[in-house]
RODO-355174 format. One record per residue (C-alpha): x, y negated, z negated. Coordinates in steps of 0.02 Angstrom, whole numbers, padded with zeros to 5 digits, always signed. Layout:
N
XYZ;...
***
This chain:
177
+04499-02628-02177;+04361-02756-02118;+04238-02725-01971;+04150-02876-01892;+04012-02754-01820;+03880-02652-01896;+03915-02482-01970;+03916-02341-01855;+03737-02253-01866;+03648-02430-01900;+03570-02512-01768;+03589-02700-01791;+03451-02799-01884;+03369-02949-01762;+03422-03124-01791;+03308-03271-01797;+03312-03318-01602;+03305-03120-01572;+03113-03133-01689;+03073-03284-01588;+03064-03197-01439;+02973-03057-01470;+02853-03132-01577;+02836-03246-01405;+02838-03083-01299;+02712-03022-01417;+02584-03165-01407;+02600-03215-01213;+02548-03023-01178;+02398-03045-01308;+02347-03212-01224;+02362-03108-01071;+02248-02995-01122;+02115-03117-01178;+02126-03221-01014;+02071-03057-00945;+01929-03012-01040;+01851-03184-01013;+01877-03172-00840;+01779-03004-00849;+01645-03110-00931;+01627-03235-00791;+01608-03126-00648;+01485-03030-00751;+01384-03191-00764;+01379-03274-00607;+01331-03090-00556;+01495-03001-00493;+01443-02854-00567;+01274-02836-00507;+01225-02804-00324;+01169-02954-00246;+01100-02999-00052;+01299-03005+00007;+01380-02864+00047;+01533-02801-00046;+01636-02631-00075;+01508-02543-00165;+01370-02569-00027;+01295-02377+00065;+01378-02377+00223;+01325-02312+00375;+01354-02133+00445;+01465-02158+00574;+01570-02295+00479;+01606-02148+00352;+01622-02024+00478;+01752-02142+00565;+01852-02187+00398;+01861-01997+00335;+01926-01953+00512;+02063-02077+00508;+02096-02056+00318;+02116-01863+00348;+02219-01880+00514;+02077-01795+00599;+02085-01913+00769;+02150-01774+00898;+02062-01639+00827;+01903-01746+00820;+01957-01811+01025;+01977-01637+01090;+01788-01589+01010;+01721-01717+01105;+01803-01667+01276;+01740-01486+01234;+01574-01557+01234;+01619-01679+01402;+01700-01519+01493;+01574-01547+01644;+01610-01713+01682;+01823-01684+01650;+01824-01541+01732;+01681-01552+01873;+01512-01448+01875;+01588-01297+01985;+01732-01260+01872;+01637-01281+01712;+01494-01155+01799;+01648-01025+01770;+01764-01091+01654;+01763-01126+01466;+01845-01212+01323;+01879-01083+01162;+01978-01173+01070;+02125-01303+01026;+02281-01268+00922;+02332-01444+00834;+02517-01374+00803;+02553-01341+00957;+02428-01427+01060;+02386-01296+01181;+02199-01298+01242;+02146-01090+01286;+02006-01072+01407;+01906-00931+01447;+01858-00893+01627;+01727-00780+01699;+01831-00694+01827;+01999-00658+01855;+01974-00753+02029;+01942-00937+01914;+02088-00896+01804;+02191-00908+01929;+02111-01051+02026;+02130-01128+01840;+02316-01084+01824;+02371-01176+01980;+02262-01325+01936;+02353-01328+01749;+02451-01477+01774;+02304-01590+01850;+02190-01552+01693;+02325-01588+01578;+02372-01746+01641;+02174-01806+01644;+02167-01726+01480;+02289-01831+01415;+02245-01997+01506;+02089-01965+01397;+02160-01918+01227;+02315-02005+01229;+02497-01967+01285;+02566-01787+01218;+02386-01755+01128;+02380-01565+01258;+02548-01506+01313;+02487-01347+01383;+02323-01262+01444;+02319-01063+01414;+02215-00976+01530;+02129-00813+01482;+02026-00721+01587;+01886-00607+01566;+01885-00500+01415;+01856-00308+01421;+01699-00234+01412;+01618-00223+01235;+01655-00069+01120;+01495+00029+01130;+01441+00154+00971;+01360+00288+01012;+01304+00479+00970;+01467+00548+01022;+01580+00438+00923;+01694+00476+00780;+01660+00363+00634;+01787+00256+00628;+01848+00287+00819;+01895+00143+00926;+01853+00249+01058;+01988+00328+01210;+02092+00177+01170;+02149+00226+00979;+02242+00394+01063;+02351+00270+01177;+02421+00176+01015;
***
């Protein structure tokens, strides 16, 4: 009984040609390496590595350019958009509505601006102009960026603490549930 192929177990021993090409493998990936290191070399004497009067990566950059960059690397754009129109309100909105009516705040997930007016009166003049200030809204921050505006009107009068309180009382309210 004669087999042609190794013995079961053995991995088979490399040929000449087999050598050859490693040893080729081998050296190209040393040469490789060398090339690299005197390329290193170079740029580090014609100056690559030092700073120089040309501006490269490693430069300071200016406020807003990082400001800008960190806003678009972190997806920040309509979050960042809807600040500034909080801070424009006046001049979306006009200087009579923004006398009564403000921006809280603006939920990213499901881009709903919620406003605060003073009265119950400007909510509702608010409510029916809705529509109006979301289309100018978006003609500002781009297509979809507020899909609703949630009106809330004035909030109840402050919870007052006083000499006749219970600790720990919210006051006539806490009895109603």
């Amino acid at each position: 009984m004669t087999t042609d192929g190794p013995p079961p177990g053995k991995a088979p021993q490399p040929s000449g040609v087999d050598l050859a090409r490693v040893a080729l493998r081998a050296a190209r990936e040393a040469a490789r390496a060398r090339g690299d290191a005197v390329q290193q070399k170079k740029r580090a004497r014609r100056g690559g590595l030092r700073s120089g009067a040309r501006a490269d990566g490693r430069d300071p950059m200016r406020l807003g350019s990082a400001i800008n960059r960190l806003i678009t690397e972190r997806g920040w754009e309509t979050p960042a958009a809807v600040g500034g129109v909080m801070g424009r309100w006046p001049q979306i909105v006009g200087e009579d509505v923004a006398k009564h009516c403000v921006p809280e705040r603006y939920d990213e997930d499901e881009r709903v601006l919620v406003v605060r007016c003073d009265s119950t009166a400007w909510a509702t003049n608010l409510r029916l102009l809705a529509p109006t200030l979301v289309a100018r809204l978006n003609e500002d921050l781009g297509h979809g960026s507020v899909r609703m505006l949630k009106v809330q009107g004035p909030g109840g009068p402050a919870r007052r603490y006083g000499p006749l309180r219970a600790p720990g009382s919210t006051g006539p309210g806490d009895t109603y549930g």
